[in-house]
C-alpha positions as CSV (number, residue, x, y, z in Angstrom):
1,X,7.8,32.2,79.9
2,X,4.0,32.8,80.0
3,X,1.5,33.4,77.2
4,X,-1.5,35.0,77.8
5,X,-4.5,36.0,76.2
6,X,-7.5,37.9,76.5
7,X,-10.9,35.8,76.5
8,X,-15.1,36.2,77.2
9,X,-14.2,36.3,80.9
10,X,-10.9,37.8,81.4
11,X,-7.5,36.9,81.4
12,X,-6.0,33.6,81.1
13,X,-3.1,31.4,80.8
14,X,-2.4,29.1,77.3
15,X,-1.3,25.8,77.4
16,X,0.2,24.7,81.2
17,X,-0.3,27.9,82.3
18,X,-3.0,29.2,83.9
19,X,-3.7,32.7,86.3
20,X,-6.2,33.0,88.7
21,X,-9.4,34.8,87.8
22,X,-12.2,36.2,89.8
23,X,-16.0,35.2,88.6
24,X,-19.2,36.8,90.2
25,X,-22.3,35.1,89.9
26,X,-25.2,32.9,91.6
27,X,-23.7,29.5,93.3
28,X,-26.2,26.6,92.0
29,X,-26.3,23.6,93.7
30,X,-27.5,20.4,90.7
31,X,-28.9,17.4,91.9
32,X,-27.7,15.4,88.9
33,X,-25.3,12.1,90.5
34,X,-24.1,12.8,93.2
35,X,-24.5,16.4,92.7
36,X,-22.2,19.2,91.8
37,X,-21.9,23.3,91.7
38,X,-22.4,25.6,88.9
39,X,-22.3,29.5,88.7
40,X,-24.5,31.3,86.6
41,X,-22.0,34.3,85.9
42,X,-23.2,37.8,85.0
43,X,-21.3,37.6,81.6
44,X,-24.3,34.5,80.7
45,X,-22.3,31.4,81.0
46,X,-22.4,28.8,83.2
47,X,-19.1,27.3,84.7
48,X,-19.1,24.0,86.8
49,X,-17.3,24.1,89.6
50,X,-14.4,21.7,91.4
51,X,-13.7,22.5,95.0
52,X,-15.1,22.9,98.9
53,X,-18.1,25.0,98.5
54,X,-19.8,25.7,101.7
55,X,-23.8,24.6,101.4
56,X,-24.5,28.6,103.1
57,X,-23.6,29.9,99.5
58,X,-26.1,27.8,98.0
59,X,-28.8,30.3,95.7
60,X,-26.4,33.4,96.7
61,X,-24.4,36.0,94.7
62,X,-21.0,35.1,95.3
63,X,-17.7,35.9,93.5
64,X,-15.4,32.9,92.8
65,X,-11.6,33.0,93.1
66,X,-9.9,30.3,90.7
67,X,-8.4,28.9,87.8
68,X,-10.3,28.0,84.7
69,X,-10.4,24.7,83.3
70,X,-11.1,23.2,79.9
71,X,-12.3,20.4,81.8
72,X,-15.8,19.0,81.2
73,X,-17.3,17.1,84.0
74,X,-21.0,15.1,84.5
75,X,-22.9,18.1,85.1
76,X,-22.4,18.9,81.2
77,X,-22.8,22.7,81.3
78,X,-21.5,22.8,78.3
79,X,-18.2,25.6,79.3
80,X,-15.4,25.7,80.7
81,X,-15.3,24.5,84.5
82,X,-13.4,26.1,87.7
83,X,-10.9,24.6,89.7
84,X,-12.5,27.3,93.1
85,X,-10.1,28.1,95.9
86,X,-12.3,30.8,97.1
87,X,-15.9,31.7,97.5
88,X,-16.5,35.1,99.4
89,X,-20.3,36.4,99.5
90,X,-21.2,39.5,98.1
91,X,-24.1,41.8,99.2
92,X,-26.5,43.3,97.1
């Protein structure tokens, strides 16, 4: 059985369960470590970012394909993070 709720940025799963979600934003690259990805989403938060980002989407408006995380890695946003399985470029 699945329980779901509505949150800030759209649906998602309680407890073990967890949907895929589409974020659109600007990809960051931080040079913090030994560095990481962020999105700046329209919505105003920031969501670090687990995965294989191409370095082309670096500084671009992208939407990000994933599954939200309450996760909080060494970048230290301070949200949520994103577990990405899919970056797609978007033109303006």
């Amino acid at each position: 059985m699945s329980v779901l709720c509505y949150g800030d940025d759209g649906l998602r799963g309680i407890g073990d369960t967890f949907m895929k979600q589409t974020w659109i934003g600007v990809l960051k690259r931080i040079d913090l470590g030994a560095g990481g990805w962020c999105l700046e989403a329209v919505s105003g938060s920031v969501f670090e970012l687990y995965g294989e980002i191409d370095m082309r989407y670096a500084d671009q408006r992208v939407s990000i394909t994933g599954v939200l995380k309450t996760v909080h890695g060494f970048l230290m946003t301070g949200e949520e993070s994103i577990e990405v399985s899919e970056v797609s470029l978007l033109q303006d």
